[in-house]
N, CA, C and O atoms as a MOPAC input file, in Angstrom:
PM7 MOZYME 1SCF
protein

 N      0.85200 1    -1.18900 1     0.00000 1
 C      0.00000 1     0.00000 1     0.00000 1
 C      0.88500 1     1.23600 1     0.00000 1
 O      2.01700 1     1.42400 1     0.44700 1
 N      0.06300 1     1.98600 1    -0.60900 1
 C      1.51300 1     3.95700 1    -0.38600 1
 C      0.42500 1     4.59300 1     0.15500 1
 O     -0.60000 1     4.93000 1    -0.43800 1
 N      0.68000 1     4.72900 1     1.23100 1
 C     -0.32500 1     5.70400 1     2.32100 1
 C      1.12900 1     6.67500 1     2.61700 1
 O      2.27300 1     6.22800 1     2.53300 1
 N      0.79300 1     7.98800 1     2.95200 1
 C      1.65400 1     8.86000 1     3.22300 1
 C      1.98300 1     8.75800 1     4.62100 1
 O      0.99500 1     8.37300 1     5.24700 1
 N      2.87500 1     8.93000 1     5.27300 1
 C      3.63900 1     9.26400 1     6.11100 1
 C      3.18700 1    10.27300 1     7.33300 1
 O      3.90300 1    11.27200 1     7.40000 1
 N      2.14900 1    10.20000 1     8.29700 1
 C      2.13900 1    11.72100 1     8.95100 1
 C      2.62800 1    12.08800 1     9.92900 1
 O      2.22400 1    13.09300 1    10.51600 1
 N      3.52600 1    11.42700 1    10.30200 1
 C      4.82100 1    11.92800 1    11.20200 1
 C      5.92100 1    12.35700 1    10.33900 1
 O      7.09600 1    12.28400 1    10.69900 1
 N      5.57000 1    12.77300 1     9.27800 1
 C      6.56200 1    13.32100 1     8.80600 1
 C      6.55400 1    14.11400 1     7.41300 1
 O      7.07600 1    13.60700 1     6.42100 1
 N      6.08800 1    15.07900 1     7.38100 1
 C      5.01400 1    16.23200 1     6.82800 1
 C      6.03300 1    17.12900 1     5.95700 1
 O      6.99300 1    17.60900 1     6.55900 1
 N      5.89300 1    17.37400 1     4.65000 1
 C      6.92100 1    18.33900 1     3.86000 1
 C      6.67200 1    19.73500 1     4.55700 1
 O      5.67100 1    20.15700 1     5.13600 1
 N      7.97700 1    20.35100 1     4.30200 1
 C      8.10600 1    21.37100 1     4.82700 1
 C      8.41100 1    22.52000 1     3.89500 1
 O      9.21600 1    22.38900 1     2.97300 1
 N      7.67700 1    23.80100 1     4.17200 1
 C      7.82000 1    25.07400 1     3.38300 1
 C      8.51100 1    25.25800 1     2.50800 1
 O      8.09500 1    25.84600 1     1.51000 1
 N     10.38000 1    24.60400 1     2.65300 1
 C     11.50000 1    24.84400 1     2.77300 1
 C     11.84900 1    24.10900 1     1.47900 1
 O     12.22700 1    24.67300 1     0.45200 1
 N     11.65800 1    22.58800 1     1.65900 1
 C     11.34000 1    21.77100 1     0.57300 1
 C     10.33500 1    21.85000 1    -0.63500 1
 O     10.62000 1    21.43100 1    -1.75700 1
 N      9.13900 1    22.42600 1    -0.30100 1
 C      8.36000 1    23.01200 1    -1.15000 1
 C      8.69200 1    23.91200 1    -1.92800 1
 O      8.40900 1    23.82100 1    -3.12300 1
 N      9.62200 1    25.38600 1    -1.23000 1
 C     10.14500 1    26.45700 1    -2.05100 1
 C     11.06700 1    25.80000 1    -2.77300 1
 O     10.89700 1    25.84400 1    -3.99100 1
 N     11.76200 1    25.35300 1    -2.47300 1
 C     12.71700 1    24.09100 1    -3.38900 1
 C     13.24200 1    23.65800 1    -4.62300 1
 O     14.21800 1    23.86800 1    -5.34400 1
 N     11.80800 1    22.69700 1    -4.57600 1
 C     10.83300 1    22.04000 1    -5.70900 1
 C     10.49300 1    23.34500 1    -6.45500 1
 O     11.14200 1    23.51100 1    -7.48900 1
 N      9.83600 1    24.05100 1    -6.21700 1
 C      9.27900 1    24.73700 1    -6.83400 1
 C     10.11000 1    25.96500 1    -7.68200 1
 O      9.60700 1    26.62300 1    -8.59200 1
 N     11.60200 1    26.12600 1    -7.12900 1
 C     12.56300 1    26.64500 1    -7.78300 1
 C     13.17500 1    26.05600 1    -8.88300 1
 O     13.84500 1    26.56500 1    -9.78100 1
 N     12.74500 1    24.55600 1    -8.61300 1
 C     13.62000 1    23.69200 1    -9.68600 1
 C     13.12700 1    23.93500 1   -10.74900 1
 O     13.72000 1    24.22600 1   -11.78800 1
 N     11.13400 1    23.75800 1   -10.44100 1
 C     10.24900 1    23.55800 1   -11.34300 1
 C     10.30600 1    24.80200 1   -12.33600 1
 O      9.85300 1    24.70300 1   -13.47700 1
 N     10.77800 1    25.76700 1   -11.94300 1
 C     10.49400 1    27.43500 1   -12.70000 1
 C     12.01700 1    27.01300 1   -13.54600 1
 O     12.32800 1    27.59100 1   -14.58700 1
 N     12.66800 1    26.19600 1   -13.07400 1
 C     13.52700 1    26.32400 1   -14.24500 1
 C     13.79100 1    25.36000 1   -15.59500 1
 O     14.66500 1    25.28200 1   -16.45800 1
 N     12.30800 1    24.54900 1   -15.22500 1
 C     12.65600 1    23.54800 1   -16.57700 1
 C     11.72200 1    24.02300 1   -17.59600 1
 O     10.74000 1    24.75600 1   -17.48100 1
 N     12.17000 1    23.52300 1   -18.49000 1
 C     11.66800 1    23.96400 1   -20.06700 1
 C     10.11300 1    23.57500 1   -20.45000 1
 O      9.68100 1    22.43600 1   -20.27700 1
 N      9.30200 1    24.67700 1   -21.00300 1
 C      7.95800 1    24.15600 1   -21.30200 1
 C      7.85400 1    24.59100 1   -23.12100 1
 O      8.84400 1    25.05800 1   -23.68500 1
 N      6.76200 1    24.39600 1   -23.74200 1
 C      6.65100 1    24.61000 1   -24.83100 1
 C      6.72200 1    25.45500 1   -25.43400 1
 O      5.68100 1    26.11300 1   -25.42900 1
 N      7.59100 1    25.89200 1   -26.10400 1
 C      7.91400 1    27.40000 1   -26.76400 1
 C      8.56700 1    28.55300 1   -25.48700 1
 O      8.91500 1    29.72800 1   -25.60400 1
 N      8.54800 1    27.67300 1   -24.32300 1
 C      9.41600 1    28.30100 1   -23.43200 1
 C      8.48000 1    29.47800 1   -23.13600 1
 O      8.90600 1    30.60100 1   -22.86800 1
 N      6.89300 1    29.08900 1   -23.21500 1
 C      5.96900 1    29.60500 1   -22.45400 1
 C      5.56100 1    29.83100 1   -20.89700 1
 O      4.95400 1    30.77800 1   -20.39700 1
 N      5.94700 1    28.97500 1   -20.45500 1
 C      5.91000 1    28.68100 1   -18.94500 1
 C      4.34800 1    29.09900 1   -18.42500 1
 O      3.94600 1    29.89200 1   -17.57500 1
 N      3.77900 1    28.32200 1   -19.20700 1
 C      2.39500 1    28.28200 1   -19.30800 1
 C      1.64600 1    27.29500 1   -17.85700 1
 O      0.44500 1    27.04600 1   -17.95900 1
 N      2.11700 1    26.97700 1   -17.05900 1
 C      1.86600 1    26.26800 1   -15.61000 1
 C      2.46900 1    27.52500 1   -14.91200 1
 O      3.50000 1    28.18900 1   -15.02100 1
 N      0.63800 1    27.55000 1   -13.65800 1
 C      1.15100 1    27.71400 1   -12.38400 1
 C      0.79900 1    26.95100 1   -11.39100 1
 O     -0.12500 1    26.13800 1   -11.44000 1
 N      1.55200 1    27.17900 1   -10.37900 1
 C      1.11600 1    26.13000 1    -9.25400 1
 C      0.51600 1    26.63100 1    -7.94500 1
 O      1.02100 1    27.68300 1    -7.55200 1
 N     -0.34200 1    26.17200 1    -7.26500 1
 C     -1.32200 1    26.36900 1    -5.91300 1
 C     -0.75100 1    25.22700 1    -5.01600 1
 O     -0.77100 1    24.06500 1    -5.42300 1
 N     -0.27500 1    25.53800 1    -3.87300 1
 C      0.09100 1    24.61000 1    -2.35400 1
 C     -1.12400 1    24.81700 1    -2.01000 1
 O     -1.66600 1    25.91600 1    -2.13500 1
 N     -1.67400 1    23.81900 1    -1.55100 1
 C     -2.72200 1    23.72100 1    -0.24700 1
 C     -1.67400 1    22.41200 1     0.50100 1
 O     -1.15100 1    21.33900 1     0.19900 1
 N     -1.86000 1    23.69800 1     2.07200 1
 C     -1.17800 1    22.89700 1     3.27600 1
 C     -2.29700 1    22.88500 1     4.21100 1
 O     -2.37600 1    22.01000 1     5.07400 1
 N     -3.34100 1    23.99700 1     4.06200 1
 C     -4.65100 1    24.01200 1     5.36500 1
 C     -5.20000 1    22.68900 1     4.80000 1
 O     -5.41800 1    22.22900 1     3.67900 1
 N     -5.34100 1    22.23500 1     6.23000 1
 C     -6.59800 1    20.65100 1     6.13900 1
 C     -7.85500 1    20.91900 1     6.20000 1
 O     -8.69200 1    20.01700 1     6.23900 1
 N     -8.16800 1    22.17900 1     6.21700 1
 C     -9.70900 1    22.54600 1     5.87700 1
 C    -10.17200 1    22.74600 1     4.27200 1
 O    -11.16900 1    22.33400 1     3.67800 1
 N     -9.17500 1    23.44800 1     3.87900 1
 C     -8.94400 1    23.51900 1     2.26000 1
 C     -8.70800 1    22.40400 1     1.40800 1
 O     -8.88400 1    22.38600 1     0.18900 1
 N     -8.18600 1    21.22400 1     2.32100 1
 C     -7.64500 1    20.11300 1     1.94500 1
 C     -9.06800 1    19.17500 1     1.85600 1
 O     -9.36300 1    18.66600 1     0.77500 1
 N     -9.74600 1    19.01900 1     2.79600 1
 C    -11.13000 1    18.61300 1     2.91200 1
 C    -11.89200 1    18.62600 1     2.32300 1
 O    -12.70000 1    17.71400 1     2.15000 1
 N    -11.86000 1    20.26500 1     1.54500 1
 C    -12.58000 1    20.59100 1     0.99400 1
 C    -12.16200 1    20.08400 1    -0.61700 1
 O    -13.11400 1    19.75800 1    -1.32600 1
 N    -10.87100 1    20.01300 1    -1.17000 1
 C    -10.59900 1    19.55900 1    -2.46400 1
 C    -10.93200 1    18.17400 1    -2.21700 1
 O    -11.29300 1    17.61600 1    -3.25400 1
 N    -10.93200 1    17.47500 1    -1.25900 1
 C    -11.12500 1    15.77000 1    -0.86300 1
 C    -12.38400 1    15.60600 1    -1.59200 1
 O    -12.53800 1    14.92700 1    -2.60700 1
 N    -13.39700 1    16.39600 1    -0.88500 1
 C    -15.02900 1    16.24300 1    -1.80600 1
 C    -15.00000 1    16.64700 1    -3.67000 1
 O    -15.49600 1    16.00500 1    -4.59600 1
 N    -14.28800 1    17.83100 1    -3.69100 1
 C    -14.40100 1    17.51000 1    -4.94300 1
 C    -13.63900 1    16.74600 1    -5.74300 1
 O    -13.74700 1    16.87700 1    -6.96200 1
 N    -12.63300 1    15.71000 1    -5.12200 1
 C    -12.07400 1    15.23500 1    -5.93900 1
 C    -12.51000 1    13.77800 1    -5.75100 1
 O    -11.73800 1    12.81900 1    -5.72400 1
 N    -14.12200 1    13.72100 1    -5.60000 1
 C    -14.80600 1    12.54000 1    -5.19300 1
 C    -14.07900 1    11.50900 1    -4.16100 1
 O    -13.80500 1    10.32000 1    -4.32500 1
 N    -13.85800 1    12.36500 1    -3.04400 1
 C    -13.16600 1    11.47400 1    -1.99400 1
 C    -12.19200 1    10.40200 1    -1.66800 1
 O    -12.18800 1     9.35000 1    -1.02700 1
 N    -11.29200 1    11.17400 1    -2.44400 1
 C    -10.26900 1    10.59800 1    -2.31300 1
 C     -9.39700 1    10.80400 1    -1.28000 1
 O     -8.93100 1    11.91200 1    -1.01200 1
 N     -9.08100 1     9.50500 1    -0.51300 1
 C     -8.31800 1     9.43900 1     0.96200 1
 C     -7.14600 1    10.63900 1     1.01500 1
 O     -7.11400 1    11.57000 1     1.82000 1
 N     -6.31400 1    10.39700 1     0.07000 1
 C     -5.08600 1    11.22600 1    -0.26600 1
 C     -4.81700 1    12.46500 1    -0.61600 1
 O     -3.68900 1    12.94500 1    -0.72200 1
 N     -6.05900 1    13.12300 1    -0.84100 1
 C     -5.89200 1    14.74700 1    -1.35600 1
 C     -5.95600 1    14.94000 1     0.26500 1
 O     -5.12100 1    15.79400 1     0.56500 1
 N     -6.55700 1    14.51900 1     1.27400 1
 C     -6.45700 1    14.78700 1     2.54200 1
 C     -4.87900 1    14.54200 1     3.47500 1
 O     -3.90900 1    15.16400 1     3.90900 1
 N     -5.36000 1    13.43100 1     3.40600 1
 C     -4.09600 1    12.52200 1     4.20300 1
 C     -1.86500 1    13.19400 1     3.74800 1
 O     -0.87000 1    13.18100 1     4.47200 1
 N     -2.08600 1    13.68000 1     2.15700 1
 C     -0.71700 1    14.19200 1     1.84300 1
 C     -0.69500 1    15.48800 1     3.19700 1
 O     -1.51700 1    16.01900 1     3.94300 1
 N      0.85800 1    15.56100 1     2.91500 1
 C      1.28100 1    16.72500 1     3.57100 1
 C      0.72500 1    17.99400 1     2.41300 1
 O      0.70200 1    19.19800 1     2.66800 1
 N      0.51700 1    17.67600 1     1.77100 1
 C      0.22700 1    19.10200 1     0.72300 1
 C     -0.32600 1    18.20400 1    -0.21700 1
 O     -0.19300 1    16.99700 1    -0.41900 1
 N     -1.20100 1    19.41500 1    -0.91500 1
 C     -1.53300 1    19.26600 1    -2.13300 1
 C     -1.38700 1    20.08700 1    -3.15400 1
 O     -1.66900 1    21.25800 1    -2.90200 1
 N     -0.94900 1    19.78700 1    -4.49800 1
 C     -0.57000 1    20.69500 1    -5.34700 1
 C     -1.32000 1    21.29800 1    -6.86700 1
 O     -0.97900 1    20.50800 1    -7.74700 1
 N     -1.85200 1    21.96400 1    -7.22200 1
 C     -2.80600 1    22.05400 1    -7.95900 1
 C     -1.93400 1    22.67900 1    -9.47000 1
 O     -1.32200 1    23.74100 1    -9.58400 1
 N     -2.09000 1    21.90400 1   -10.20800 1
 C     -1.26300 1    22.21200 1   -11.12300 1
 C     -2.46000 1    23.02100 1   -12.75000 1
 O     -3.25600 1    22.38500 1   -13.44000 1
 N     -2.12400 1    24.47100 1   -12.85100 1
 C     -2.84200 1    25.06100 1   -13.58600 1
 C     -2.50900 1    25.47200 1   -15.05800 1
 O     -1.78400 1    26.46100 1   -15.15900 1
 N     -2.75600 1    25.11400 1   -15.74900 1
 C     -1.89100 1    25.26000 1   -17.25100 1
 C     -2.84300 1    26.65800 1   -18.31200 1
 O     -4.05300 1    26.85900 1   -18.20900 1
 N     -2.36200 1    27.05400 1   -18.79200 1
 C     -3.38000 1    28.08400 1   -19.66900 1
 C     -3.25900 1    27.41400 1   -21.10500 1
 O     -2.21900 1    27.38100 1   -21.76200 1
 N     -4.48400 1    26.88700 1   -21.49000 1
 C     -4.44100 1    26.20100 1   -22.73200 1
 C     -4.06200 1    26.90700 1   -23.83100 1
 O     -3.23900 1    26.55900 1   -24.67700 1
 N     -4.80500 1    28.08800 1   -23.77700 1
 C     -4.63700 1    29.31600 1   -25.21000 1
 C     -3.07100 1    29.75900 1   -24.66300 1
 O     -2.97000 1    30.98200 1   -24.75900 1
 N     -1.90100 1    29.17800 1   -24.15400 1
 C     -0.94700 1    30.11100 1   -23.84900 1
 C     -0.25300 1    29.78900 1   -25.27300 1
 O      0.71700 1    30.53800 1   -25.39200 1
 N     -0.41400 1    28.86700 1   -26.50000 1
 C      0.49000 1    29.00200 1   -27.31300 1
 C      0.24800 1    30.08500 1   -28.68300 1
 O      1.02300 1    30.37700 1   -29.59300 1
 N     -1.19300 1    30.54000 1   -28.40000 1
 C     -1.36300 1    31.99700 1   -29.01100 1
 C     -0.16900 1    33.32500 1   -28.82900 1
 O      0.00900 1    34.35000 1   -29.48700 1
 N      0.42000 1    32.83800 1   -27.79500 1
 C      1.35200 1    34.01900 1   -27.67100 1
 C      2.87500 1    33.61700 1   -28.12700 1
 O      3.79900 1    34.43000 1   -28.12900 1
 N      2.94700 1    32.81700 1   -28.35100 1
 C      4.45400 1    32.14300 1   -28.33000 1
 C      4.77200 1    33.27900 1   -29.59400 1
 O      5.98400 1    33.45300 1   -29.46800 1
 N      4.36200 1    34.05200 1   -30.62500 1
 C      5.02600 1    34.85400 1   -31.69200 1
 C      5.84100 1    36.00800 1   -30.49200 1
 O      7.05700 1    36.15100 1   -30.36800 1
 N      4.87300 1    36.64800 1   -29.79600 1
 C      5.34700 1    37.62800 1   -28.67100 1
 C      6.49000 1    37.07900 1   -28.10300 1
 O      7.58800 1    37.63600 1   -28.07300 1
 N      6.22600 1    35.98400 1   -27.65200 1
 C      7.92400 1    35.93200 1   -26.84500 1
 C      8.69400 1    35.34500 1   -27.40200 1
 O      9.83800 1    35.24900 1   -26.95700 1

């Protein structure tokens, strides 16, 4: 089974991290058309649990990460 860990919870630190790495890898036309949302509140977390038809794990992670892409972002790729 992969049940998460909750004695032992990612931290801010590790998150800013990741997320430095992530701003530096390559996307399509070098759009950088993803952004990303942390949810660390377990009330917020609860609340994505229901809509994500109850799934144990949008709760139970130390975080959850919401990954947002802009579909029309390759309309712009002439601009940059």
């Amino acid at each position: 089974a992969s049940n998460f860990l909750p004695e032992h919870p990612i931290t801010r630190d590790e998150l800013n991290e990741m997320f430095e790495l992530v701003a530096l890898a390559p996307s399509a036309f070098n759009l950088q058309h993803t952004k990303y949302v942390t949810v660390l509140d377990p009330e917020v977390k609860e609340k994505l649990k229901q809509a994500a038809n109850g799934q144990y794990k949008v709760f139970s992670s130390s975080a959850v990460l919401l990954v947002l892409g802009d579909k029309q972002a390759y309309q712009q790729a002439a601009d940059i």
